[in-house]
N, CA, C and O atoms as a Maestro MAE file, in Angstrom:
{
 s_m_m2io_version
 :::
 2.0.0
}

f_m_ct {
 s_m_title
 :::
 protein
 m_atom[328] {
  # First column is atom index #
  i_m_mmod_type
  r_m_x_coord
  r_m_y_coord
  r_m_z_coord
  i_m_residue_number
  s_m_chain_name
  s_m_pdb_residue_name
  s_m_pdb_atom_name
  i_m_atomic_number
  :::
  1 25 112.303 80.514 108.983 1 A "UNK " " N  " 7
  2 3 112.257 81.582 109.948 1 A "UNK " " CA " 6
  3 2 110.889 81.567 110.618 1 A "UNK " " C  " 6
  4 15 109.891 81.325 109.939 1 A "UNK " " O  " 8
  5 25 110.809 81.798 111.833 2 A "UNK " " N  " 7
  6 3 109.819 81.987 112.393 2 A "UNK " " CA " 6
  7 2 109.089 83.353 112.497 2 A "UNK " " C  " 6
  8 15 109.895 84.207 112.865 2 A "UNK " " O  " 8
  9 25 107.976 83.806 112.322 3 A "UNK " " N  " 7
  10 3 107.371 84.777 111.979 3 A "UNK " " CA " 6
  11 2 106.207 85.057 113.058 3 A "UNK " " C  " 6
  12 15 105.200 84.349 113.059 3 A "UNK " " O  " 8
  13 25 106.355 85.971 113.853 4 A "UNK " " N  " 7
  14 3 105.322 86.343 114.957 4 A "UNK " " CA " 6
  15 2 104.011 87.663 114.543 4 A "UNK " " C  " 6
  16 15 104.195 88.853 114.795 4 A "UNK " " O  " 8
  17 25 102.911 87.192 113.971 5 A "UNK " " N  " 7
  18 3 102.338 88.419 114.023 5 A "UNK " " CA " 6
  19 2 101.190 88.588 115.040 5 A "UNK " " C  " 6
  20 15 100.662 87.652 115.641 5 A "UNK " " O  " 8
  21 25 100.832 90.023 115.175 6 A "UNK " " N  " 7
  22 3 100.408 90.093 116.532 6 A "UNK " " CA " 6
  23 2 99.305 90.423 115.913 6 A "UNK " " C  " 6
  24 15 99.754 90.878 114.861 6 A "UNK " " O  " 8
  25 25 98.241 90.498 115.854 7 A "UNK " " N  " 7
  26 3 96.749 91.127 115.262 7 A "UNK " " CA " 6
  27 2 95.830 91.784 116.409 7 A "UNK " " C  " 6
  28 15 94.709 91.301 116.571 7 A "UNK " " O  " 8
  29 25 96.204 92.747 117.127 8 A "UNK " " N  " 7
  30 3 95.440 93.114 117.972 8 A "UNK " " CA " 6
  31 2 93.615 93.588 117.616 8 A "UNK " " C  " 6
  32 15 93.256 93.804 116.459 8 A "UNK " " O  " 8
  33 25 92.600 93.691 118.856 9 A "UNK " " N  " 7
  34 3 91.468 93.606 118.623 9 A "UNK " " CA " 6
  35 2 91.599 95.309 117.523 9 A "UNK " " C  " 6
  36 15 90.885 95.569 116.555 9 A "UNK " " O  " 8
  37 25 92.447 95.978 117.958 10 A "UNK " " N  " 7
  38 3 91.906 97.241 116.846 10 A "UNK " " CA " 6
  39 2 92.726 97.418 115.736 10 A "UNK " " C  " 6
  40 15 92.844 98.521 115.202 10 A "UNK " " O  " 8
  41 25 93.485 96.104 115.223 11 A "UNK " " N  " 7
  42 3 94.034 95.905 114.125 11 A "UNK " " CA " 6
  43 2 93.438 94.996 113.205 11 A "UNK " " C  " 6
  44 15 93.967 94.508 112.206 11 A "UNK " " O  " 8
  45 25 92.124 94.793 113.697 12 A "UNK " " N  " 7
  46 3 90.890 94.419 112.550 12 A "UNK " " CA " 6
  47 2 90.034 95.625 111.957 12 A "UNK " " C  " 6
  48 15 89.216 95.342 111.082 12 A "UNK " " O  " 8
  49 25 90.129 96.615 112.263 13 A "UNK " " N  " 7
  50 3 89.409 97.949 112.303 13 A "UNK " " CA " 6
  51 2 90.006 98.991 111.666 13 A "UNK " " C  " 6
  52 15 90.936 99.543 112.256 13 A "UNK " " O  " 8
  53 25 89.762 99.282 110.867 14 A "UNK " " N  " 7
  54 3 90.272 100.914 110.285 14 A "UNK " " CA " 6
  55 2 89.839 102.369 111.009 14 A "UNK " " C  " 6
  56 15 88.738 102.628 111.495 14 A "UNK " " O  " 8
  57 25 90.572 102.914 110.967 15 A "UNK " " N  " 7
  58 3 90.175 104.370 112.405 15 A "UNK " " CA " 6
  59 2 89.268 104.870 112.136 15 A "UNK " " C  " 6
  60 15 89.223 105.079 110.924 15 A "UNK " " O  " 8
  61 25 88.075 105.355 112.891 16 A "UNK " " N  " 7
  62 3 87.007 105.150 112.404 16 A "UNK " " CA " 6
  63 2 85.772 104.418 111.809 16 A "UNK " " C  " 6
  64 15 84.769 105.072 111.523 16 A "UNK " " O  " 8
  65 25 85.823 103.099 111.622 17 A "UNK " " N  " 7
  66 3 85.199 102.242 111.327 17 A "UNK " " CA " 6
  67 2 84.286 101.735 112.412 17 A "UNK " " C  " 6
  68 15 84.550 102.149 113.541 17 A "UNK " " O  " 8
  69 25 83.266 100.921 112.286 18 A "UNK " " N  " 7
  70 3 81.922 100.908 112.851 18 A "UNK " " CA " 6
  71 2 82.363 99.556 113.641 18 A "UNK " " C  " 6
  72 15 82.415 98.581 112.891 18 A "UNK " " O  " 8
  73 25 82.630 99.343 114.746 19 A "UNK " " N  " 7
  74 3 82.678 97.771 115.554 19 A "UNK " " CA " 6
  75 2 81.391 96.885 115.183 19 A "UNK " " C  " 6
  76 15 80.393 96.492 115.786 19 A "UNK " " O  " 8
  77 25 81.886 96.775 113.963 20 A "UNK " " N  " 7
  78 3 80.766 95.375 113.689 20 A "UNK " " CA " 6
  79 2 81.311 94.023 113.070 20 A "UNK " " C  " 6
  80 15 82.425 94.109 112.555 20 A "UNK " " O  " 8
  81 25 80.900 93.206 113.054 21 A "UNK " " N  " 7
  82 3 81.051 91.681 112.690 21 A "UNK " " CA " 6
  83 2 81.292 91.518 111.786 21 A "UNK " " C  " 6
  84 15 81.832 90.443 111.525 21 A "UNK " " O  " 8
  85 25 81.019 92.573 110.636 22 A "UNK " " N  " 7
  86 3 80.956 92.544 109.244 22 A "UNK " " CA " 6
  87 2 82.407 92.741 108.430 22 A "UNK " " C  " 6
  88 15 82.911 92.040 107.552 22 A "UNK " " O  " 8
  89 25 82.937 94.131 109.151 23 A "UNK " " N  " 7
  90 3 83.668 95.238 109.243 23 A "UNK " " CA " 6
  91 2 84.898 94.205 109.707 23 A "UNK " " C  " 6
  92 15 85.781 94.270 108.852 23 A "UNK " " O  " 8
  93 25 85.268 93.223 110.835 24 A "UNK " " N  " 7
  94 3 86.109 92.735 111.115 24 A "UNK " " CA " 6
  95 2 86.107 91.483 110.256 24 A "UNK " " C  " 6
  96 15 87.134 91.185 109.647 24 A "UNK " " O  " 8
  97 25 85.033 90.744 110.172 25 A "UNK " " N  " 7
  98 3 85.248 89.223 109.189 25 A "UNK " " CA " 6
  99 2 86.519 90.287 107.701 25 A "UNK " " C  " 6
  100 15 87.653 89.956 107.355 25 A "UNK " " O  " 8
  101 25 86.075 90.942 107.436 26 A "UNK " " N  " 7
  102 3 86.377 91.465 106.108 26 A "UNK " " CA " 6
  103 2 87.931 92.111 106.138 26 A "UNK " " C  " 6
  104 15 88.614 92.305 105.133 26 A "UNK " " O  " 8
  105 25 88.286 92.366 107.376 27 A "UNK " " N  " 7
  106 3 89.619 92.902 107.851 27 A "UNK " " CA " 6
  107 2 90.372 91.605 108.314 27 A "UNK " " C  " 6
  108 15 91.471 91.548 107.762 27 A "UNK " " O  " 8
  109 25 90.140 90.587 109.119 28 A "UNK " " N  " 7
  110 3 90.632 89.505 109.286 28 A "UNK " " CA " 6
  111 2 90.698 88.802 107.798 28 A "UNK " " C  " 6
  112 15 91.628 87.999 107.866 28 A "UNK " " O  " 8
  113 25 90.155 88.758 106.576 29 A "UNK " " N  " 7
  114 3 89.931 88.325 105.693 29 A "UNK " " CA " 6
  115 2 91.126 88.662 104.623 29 A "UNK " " C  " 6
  116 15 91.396 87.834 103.753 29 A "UNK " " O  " 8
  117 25 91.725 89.715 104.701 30 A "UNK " " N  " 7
  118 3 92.628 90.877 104.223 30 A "UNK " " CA " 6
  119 2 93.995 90.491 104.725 30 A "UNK " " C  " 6
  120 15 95.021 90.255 104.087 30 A "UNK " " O  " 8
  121 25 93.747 90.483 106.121 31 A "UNK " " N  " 7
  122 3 94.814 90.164 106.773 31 A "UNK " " CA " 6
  123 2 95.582 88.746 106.766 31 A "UNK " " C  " 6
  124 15 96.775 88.654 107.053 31 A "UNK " " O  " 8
  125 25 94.756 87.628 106.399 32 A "UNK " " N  " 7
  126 3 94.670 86.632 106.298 32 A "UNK " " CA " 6
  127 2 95.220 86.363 104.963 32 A "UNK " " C  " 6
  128 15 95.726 85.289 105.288 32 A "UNK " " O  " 8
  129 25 95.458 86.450 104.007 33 A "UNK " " N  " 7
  130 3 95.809 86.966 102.455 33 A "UNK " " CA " 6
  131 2 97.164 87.297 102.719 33 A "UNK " " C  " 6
  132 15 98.101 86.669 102.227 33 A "UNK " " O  " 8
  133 25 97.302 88.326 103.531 34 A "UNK " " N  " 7
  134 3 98.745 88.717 103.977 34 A "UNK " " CA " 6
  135 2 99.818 87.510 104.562 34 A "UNK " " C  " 6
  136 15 100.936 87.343 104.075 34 A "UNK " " O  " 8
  137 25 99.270 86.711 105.685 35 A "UNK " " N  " 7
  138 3 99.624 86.214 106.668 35 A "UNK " " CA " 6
  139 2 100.277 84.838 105.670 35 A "UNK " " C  " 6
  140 15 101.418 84.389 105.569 35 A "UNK " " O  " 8
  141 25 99.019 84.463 105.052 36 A "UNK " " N  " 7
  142 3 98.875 83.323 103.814 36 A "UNK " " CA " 6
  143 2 100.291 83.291 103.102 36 A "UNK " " C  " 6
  144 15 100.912 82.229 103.063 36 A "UNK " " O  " 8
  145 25 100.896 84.646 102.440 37 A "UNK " " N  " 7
  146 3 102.184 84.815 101.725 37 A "UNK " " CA " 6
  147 2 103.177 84.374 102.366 37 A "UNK " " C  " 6
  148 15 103.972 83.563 101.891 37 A "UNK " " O  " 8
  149 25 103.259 84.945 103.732 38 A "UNK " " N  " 7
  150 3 104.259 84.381 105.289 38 A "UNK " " CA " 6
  151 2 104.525 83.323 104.663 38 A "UNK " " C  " 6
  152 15 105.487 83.244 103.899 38 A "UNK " " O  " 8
  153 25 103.601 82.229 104.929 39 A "UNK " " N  " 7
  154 3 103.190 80.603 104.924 39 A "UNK " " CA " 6
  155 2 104.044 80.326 103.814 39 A "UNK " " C  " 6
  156 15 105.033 79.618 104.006 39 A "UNK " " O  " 8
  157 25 103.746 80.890 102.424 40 A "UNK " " N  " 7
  158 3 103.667 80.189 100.995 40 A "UNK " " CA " 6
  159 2 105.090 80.733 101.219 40 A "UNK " " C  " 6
  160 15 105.414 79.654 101.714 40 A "UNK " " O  " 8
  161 25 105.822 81.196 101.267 41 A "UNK " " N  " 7
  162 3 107.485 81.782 101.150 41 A "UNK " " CA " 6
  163 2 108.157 80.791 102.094 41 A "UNK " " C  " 6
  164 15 109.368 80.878 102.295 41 A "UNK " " O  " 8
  165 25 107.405 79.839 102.688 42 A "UNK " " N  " 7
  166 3 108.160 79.117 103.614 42 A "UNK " " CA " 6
  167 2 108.968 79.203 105.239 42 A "UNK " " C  " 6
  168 15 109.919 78.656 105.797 42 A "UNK " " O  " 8
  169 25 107.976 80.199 105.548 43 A "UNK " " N  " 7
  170 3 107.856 80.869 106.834 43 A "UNK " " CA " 6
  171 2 107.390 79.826 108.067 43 A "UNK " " C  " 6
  172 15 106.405 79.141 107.792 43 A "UNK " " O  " 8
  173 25 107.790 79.694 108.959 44 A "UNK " " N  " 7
  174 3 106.907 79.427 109.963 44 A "UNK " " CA " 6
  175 2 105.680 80.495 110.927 44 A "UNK " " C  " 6
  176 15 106.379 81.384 111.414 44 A "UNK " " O  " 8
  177 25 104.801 80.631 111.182 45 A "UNK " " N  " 7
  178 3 103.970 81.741 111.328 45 A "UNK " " CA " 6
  179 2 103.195 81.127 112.621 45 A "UNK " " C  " 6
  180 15 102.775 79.998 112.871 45 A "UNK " " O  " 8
  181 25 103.188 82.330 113.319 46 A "UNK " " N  " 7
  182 3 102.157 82.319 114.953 46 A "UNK " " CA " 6
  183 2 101.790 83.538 115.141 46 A "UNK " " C  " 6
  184 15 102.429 84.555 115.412 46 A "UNK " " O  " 8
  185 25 99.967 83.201 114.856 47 A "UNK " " N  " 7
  186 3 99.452 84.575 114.974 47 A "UNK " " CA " 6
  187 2 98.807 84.781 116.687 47 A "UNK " " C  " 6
  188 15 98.262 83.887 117.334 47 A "UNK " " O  " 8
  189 25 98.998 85.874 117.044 48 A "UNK " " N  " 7
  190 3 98.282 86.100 118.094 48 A "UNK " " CA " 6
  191 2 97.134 87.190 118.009 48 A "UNK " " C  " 6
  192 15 97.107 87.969 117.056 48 A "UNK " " O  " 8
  193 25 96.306 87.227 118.889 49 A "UNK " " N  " 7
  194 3 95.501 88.642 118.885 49 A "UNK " " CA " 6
  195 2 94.749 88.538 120.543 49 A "UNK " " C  " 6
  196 15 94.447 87.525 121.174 49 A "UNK " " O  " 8
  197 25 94.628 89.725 120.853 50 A "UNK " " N  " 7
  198 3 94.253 90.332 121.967 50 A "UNK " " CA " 6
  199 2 92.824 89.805 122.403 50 A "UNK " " C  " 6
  200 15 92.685 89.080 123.389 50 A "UNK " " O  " 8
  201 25 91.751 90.225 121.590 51 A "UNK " " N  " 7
  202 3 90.620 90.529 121.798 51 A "UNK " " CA " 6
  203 2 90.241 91.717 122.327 51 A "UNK " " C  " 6
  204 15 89.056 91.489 122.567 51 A "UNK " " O  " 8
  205 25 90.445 92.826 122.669 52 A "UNK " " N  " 7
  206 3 90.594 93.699 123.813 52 A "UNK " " CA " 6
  207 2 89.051 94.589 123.102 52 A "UNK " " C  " 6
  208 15 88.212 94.463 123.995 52 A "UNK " " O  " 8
  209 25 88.484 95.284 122.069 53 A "UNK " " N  " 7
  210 3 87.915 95.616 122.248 53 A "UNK " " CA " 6
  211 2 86.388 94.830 121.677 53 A "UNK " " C  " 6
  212 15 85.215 95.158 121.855 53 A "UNK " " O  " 8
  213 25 86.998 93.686 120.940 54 A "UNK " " N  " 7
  214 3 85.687 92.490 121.190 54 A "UNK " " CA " 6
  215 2 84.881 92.531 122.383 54 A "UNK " " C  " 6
  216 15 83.799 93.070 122.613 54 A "UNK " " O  " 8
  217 25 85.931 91.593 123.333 55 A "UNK " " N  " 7
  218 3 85.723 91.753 124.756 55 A "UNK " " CA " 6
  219 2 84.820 92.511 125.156 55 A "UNK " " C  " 6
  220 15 83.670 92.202 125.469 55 A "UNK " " O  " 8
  221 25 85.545 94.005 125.158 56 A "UNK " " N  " 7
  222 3 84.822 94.841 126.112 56 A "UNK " " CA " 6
  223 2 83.331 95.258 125.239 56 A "UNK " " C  " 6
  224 15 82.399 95.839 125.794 56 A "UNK " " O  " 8
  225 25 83.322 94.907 124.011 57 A "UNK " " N  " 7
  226 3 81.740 95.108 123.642 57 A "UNK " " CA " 6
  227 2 80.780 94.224 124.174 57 A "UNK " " C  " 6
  228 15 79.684 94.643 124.548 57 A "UNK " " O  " 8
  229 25 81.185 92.710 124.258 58 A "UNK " " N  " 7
  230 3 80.755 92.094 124.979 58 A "UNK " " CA " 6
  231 2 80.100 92.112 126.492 58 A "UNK " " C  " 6
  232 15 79.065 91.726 127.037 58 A "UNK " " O  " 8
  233 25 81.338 92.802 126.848 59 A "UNK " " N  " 7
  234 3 80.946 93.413 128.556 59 A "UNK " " CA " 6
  235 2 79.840 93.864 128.368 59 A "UNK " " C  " 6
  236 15 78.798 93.433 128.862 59 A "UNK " " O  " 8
  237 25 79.948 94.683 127.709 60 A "UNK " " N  " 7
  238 3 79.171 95.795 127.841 60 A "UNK " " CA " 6
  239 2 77.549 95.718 127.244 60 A "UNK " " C  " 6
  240 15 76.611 96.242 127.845 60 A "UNK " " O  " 8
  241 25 77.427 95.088 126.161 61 A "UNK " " N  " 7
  242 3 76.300 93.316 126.216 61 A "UNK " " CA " 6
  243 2 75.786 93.023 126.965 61 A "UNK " " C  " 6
  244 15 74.621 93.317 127.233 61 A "UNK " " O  " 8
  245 25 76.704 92.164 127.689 62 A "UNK " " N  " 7
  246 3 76.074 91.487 128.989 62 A "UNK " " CA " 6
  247 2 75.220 92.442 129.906 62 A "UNK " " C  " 6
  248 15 74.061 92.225 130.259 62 A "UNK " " O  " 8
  249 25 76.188 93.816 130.315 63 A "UNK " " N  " 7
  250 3 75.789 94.361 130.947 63 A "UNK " " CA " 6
  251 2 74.085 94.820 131.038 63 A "UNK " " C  " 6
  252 15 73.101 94.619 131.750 63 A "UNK " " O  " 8
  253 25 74.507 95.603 129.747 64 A "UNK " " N  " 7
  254 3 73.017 95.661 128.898 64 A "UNK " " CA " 6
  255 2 71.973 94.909 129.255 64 A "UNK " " C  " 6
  256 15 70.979 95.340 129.840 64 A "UNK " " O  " 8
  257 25 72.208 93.485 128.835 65 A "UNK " " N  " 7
  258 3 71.021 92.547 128.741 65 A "UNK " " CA " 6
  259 2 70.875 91.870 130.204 65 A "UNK " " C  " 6
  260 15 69.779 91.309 130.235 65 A "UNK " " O  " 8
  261 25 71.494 91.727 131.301 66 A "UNK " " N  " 7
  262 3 71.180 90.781 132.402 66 A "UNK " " CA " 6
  263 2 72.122 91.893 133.496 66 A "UNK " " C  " 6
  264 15 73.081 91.380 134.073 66 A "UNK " " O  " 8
  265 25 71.909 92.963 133.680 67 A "UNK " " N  " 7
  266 3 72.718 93.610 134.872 67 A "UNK " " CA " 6
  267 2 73.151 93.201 136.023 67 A "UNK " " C  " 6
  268 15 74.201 93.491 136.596 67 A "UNK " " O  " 8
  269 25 72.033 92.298 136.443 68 A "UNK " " N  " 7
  270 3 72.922 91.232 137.724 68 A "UNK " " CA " 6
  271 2 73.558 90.415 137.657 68 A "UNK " " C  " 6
  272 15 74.183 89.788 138.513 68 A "UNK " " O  " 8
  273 25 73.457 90.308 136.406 69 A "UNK " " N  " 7
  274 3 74.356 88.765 136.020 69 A "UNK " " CA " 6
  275 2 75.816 88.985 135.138 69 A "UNK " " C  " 6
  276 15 75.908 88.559 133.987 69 A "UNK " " O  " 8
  277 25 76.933 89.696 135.813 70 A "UNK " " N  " 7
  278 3 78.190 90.241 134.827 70 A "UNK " " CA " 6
  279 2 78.605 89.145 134.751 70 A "UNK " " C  " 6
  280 15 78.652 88.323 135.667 70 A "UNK " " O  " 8
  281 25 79.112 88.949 133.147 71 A "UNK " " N  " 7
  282 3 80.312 88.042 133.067 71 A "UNK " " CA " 6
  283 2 81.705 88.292 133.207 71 A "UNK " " C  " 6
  284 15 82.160 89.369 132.824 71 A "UNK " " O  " 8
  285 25 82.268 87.620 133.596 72 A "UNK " " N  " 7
  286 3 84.066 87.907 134.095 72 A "UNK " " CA " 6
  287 2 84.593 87.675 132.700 72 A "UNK " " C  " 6
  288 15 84.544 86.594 132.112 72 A "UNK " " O  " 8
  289 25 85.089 88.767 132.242 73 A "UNK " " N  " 7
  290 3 86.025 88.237 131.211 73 A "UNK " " CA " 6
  291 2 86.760 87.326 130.682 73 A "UNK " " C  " 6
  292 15 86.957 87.105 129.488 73 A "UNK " " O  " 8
  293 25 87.170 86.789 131.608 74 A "UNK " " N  " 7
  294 3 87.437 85.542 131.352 74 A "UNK " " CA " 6
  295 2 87.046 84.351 130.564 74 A "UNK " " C  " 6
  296 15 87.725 83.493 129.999 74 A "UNK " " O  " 8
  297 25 85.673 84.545 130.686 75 A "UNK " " N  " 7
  298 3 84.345 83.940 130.159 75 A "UNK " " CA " 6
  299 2 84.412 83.938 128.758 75 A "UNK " " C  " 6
  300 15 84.366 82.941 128.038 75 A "UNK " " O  " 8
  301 25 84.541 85.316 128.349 76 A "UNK " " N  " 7
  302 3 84.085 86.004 126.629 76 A "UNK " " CA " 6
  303 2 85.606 86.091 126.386 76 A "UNK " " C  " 6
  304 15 86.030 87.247 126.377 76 A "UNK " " O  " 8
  305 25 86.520 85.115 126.187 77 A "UNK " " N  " 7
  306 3 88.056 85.087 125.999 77 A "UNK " " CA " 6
  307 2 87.634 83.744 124.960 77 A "UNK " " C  " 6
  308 15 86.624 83.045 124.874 77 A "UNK " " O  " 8
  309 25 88.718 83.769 124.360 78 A "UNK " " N  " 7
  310 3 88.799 82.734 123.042 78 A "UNK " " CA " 6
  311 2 89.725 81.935 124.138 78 A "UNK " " C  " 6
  312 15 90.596 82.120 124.988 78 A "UNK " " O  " 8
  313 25 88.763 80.714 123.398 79 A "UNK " " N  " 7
  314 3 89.232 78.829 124.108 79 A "UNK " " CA " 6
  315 2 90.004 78.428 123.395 79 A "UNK " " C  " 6
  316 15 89.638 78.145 122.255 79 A "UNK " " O  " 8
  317 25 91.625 78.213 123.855 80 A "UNK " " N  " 7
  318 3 92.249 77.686 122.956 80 A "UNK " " CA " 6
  319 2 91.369 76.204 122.397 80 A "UNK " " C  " 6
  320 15 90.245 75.859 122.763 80 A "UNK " " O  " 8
  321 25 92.416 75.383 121.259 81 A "UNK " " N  " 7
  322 3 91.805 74.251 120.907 81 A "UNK " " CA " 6
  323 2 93.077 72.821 121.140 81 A "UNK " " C  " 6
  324 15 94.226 72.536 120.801 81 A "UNK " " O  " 8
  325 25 91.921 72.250 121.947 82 A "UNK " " N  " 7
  326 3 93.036 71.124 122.186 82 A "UNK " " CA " 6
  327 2 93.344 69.763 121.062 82 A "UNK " " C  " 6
  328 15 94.221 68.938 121.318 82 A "UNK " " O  " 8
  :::
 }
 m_bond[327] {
  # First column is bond index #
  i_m_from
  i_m_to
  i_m_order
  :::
  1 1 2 1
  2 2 3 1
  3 3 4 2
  4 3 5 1
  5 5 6 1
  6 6 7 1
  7 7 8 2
  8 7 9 1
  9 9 10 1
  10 10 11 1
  11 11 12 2
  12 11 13 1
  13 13 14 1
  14 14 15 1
  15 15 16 2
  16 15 17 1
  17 17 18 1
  18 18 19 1
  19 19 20 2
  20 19 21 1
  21 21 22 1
  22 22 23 1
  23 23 24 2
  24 23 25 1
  25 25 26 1
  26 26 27 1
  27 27 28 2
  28 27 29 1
  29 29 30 1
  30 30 31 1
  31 31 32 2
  32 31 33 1
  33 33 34 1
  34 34 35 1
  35 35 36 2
  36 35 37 1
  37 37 38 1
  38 38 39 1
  39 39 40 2
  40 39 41 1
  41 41 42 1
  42 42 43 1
  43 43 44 2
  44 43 45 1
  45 45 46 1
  46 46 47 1
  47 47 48 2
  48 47 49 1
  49 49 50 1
  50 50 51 1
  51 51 52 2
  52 51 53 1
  53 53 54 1
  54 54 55 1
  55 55 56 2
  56 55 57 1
  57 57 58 1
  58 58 59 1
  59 59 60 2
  60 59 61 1
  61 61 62 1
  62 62 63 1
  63 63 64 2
  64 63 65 1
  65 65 66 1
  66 66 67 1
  67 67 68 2
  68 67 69 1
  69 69 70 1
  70 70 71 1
  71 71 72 2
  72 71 73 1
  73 73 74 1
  74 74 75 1
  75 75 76 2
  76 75 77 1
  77 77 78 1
  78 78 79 1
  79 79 80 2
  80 79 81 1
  81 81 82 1
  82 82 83 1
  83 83 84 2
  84 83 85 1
  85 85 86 1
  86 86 87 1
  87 87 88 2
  88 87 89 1
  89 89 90 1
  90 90 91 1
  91 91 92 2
  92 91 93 1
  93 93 94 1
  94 94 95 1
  95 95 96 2
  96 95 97 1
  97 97 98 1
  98 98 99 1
  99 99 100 2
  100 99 101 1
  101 101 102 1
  102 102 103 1
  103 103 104 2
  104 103 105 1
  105 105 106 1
  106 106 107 1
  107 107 108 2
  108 107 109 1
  109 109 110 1
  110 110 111 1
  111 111 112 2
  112 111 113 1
  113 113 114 1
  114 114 115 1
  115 115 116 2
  116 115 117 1
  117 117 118 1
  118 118 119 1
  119 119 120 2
  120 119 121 1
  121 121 122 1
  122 122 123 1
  123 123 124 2
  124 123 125 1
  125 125 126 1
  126 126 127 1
  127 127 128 2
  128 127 129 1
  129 129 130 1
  130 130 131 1
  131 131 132 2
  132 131 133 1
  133 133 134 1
  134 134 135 1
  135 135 136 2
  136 135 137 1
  137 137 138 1
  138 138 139 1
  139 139 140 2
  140 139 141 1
  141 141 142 1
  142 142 143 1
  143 143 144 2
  144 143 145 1
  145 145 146 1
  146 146 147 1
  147 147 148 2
  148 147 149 1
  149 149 150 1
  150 150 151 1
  151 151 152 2
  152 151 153 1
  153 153 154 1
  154 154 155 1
  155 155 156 2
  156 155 157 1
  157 157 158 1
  158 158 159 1
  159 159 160 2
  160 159 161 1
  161 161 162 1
  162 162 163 1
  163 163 164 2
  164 163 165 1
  165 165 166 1
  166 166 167 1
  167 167 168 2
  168 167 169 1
  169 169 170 1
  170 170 171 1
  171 171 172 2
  172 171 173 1
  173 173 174 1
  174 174 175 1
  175 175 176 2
  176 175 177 1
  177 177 178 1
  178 178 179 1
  179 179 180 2
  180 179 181 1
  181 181 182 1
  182 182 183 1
  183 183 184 2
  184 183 185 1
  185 185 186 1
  186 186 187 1
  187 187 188 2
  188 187 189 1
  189 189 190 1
  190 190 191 1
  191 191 192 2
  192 191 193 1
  193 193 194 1
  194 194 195 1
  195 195 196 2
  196 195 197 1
  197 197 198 1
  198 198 199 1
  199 199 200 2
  200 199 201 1
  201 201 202 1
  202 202 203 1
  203 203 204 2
  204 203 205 1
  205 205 206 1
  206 206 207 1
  207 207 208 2
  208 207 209 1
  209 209 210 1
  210 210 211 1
  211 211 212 2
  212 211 213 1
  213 213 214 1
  214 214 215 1
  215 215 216 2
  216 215 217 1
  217 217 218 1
  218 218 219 1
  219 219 220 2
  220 219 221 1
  221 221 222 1
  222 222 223 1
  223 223 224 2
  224 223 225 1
  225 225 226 1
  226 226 227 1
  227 227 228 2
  228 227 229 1
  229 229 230 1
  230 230 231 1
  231 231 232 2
  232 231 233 1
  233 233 234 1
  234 234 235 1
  235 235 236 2
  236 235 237 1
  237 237 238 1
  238 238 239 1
  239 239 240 2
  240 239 241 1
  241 241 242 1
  242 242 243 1
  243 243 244 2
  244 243 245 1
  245 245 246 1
  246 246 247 1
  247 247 248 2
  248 247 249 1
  249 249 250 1
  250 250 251 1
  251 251 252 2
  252 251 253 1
  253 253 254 1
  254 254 255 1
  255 255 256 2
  256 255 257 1
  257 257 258 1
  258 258 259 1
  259 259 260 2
  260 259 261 1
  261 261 262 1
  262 262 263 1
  263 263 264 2
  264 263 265 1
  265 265 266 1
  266 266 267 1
  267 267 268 2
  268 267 269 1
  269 269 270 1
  270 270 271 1
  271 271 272 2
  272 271 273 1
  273 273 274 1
  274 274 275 1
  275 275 276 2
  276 275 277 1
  277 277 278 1
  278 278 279 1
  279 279 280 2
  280 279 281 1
  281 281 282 1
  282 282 283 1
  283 283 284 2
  284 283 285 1
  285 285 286 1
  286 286 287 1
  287 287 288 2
  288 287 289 1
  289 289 290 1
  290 290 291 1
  291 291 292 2
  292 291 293 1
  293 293 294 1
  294 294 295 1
  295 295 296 2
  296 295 297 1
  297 297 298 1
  298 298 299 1
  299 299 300 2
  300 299 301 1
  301 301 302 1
  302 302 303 1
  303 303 304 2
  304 303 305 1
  305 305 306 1
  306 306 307 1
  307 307 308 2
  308 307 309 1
  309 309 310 1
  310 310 311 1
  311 311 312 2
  312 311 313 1
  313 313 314 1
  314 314 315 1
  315 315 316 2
  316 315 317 1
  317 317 318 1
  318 318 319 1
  319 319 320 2
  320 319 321 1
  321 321 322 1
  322 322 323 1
  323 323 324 2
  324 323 325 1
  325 325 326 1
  326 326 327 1
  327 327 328 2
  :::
 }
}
């Protein structure tokens, strides 16, 4: 069976939790454990995720640090791998 999970950027995050690097390695880490069982039961598995409020911390980064210089989102988007 094929198995679609979606991991959006605020489904690394618990409500309330602090947008940090730390906070998500450790939630992707969790989640990953989960995803892992999919696999081992003989699943086929395709994860997706958004980025959506990565991203916009990023923006908002950039913004911060070089104001004339915005990056297009596009930019701060995950590269697939060929």
């Amino acid at each position: 069976m094929l198995v679609v999970a979606a991991l959006g950027g605020n489904a690394l995050l618990a409500r309330g939790q602090a947008l940090t690097a730390g906070n998500q390695r450790e939630n992707a880490r969790v989640a990953a454990g989960a995803l892992a069982r999919i696999v081992e039961a003989g699943h086929d598995l395709v994860v997706t995720h958004g980025n959506g409020p990565q991203v916009g911390l990023l923006a908002l980064q950039g913004l911060a640090y070089k104001p004339d210089e915005i990056y297009p989102l596009d930019v701060m988007g995950p590269r697939p791998r060929a």
